[in-house]
N, C-alpha and C positions, 0 to 999 in steps of 0.2 A: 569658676575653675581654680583657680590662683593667681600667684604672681605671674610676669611673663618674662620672655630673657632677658629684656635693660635693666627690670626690677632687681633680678638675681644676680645679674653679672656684680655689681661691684661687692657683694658680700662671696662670692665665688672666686672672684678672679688672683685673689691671693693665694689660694690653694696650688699647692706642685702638683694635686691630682687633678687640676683643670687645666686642656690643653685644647686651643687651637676652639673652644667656646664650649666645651665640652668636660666631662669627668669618665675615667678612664678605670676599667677593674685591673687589678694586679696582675692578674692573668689573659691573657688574648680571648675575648670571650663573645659571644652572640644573641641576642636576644630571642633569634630562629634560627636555625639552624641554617645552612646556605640551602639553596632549592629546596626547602620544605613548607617554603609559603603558601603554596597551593595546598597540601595536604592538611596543613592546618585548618584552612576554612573550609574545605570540605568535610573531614572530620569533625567540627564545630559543628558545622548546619546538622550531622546527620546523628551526631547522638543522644539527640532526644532526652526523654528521665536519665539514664544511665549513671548522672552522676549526686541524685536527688534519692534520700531516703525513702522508703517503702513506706511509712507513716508518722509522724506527729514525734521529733526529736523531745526525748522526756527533759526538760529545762528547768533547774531548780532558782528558786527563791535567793541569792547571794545571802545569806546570816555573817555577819561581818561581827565579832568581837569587840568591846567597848575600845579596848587596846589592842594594838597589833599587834603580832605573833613574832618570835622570835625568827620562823621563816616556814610560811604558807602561801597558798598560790590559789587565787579564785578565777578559774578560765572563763569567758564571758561570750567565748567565740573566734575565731579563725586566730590574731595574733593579739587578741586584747586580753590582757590579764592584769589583774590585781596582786599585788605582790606584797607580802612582807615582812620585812627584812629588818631583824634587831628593833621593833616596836614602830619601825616608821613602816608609809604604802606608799607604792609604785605604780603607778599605770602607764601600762607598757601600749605602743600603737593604740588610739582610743578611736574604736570604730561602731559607730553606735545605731548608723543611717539602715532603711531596707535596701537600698541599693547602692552598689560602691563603682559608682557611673556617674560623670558631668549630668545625666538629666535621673528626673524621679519617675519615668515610665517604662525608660530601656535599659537593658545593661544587668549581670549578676545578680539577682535577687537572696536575700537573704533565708535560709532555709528555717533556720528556728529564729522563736521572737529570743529579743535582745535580755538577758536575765532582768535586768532594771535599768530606769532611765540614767543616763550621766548624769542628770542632774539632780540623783539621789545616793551619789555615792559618799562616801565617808572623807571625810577630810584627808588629803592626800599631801605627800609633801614631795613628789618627786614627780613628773609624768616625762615621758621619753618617747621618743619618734624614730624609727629607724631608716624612712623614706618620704617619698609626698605619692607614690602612688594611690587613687582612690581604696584599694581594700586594706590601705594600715594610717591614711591622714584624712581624716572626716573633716572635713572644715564647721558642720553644725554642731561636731562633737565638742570641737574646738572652741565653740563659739557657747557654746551651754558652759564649761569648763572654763574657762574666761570667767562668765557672770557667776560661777557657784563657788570656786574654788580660789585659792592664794599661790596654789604648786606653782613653781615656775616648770617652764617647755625646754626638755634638752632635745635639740636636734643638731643635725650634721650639717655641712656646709652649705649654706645656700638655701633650705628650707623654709629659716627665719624669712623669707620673704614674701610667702606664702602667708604666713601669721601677723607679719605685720599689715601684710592688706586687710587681712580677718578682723585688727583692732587688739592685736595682743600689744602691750608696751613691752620698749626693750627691755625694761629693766625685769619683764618676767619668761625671758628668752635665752638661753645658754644653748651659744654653740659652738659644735668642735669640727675637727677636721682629725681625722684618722692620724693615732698616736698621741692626740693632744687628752688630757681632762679635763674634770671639773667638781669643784666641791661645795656640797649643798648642805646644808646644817653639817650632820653627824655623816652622810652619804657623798661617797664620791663615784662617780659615773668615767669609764675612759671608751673614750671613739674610740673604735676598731676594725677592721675592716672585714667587709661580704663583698660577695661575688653577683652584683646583681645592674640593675639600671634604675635608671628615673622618669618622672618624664607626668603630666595632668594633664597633654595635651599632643597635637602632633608633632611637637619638640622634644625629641630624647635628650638623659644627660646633661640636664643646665643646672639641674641639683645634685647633691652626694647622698651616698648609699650608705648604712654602716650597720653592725651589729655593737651592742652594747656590752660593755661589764658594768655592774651596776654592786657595789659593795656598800656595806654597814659596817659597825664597830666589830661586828665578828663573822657575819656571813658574807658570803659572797655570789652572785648569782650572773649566768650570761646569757643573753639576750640575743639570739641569734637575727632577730628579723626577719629577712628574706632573703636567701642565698643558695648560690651552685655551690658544688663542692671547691675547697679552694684549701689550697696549700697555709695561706695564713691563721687556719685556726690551731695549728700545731704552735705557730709562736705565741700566738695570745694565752695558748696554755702556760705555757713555760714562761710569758711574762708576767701575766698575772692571776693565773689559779695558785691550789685547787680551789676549784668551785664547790659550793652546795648544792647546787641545781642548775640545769640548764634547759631553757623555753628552745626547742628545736623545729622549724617548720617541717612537715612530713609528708603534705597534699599539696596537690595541682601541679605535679610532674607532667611531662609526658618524653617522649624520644626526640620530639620537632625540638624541644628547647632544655637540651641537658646542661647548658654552662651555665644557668642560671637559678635553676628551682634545685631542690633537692628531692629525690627520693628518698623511701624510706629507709634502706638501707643504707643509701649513703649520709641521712641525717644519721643513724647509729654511729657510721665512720668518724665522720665530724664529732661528735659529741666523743667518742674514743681519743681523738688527738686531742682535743681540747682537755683531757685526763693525762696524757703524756704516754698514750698507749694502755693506760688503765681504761678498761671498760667499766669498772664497778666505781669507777668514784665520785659519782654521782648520780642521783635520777635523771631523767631524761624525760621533759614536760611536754606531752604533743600539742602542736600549737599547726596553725595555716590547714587546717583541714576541716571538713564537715558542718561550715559556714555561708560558704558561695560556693557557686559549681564551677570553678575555673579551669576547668581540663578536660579529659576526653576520661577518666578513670572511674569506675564506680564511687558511689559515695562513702562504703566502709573499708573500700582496697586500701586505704593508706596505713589504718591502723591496723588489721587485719596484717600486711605485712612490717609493718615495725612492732609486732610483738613477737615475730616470727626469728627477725632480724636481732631484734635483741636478748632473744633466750639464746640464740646462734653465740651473740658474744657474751653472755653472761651480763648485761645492762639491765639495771632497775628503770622500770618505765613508767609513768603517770599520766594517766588519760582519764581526766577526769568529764563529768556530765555540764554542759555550758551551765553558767552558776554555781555550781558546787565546787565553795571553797575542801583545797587540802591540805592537812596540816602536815611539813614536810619530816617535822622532829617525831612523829611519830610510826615512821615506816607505813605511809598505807598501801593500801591490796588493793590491783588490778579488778576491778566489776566490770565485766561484760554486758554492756547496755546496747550497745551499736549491734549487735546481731542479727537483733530481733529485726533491725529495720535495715539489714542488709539489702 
């Protein structure tokens, strides 16, 4: 599973946002909503396919360039993407398992195969963690990346301890604590905060949550991870945009749990403030959708409505096929592949 609370506590316990044994969102927030516990699980057992495509998601080959791009984005699924940014890669939550559950028989199953194995991707020089929930901190992924790769792990407060039971060494661990950075060759990364929780077990909150920025010598890119709507993505803009692109989660909403996930209308908002009220200035990378079936919503309602949402505000959107890297300096065109398998 992971680490457990005495392992975490002392790499936590420095943090202002841990209180009372716990990490705390900026906003009063809920992981369920109050008395919706029940309809949650009822609604769970009873909707069946609804959130599982109609047939065989078309998944392409990743073709990765001998050198990295000045700023392209290869989606690989839910919140994993390959990024990158002024010649160096990024891999963002690397989740590589069929299922994003403590065991291998129950729990989320993976809807399309994984583009290629972790432990065939290109030499990377950054990877970043935005949480330790199962669908964005694999621990196998972790542990293939460990023996193949050099990157170091930036995660948030309290994580590292998850990775050091996995056998990561410190010296290939960087972590922050919301508002703090950090700088890796030519790339600096800054914590920043979401609206979300923690938790690999039946203990909430004994790790930190965060969304990333993740800049190079000329771009800049943000990393939202997993989050409700929240007031702080307005200052992250105005601290450290504009960005070139932004990975925005868009699936596995529902009403039981609005403090926490985003819709897709309200990823367009988010990604709006994160512009300083500009909608167009920047694309907008669909990301936490059409991977696992974590909601009660059909499988193509998310992007279905955030392309809907974002012609509404005038947002350039990128939804690309899992695998198929995109080249961002070249303006690409929306393809409707999800339809078919609405």
């Amino acid at each position: 599973m992971g680490a457990g609370r005495a392992e975490i506590r002392p790499y936590a316990a420095s943090s202002p946002h841990y209180r009372r044994g716990a990490f705390h969102n900026l906003e009063p927030s809920e992981a369920v909503a109050p008395g919706e516990q029940r309809s949650v699980m009822v609604e769970m057992l009873r909707r069946g396919r609804v959130g599982t495509p109609s047939g065989p998601v078309p998944v392409r080959r990743p073709d990765h360039p001998a050198q990295a791009g000045a700023l392209a984005a290869t989606w690989y699924g839910h919140a994993t993407v390959l990024l990158e940014i002024d010649g160096l890669r990024v891999l963002t939550d690397p989740v590589f398992c069929d299922r994003v559950s403590p065991s291998a028989l129950i729990g989320p199953r993976r809807l399309h195969p994984v583009p290629e194995p972790a432990a065939q991707l290109p030499e990377l020089d950054l990877i970043v963690i935005s949480h330790d929930h199962y669908d964005h901190l694999d621990k196998h992924a972790v542990r293939q990346l460990l023996a193949t790769q050099r990157a170091p792990f930036a995660v948030p407060t309290g994580v590292s301890a998850h990775l050091r039971r996995w056998g990561v060494p410190a010296e290939r661990i960087v972590e922050c604590d919301w508002g703090e950075s950090a700088t890796v060759g030519e790339l600096t990364v800054n914590c920043t905060p979401a609206r979300h929780f923690s938790g690999r077990g039946l203990v909430r909150n004994t790790t930190q949550w965060c969304s990333w920025v993740i800049a190079g010598p000329r771009h800049r890119v943000f990393f939202a991870g997993d989050t409700g709507i929240t007031g702080a993505f307005e200052e992250v803009g105005r601290d450290h945009g504009p960005f070139d692109l932004t990975l925005m989660p868009i699936g596995a909403y529902a009403r039981q749990w609005p403090d926490i996930h985003l819709d897709p209308e309200e990823a367009v908002q988010m990604h709006t403030d994160l512009g300083k009220g500009d909608p167009a200035h920047a694309p907008l990378l669909a990301i936490h959708w059409g991977t696992f079936n974590l909601a009660m919503h059909s499988w193509a309602e998310p992007v279905q409505r955030l392309l809907w949402a974002a012609d509404a505000a005038g947002t350039e959107t990128v939804v690309p096929r899992p695998g198929q890297r995109v080249d961002l300096e070249s303006s690409p065109s929306v393809e409707d592949w999800w339809s078919p398998l609405a």
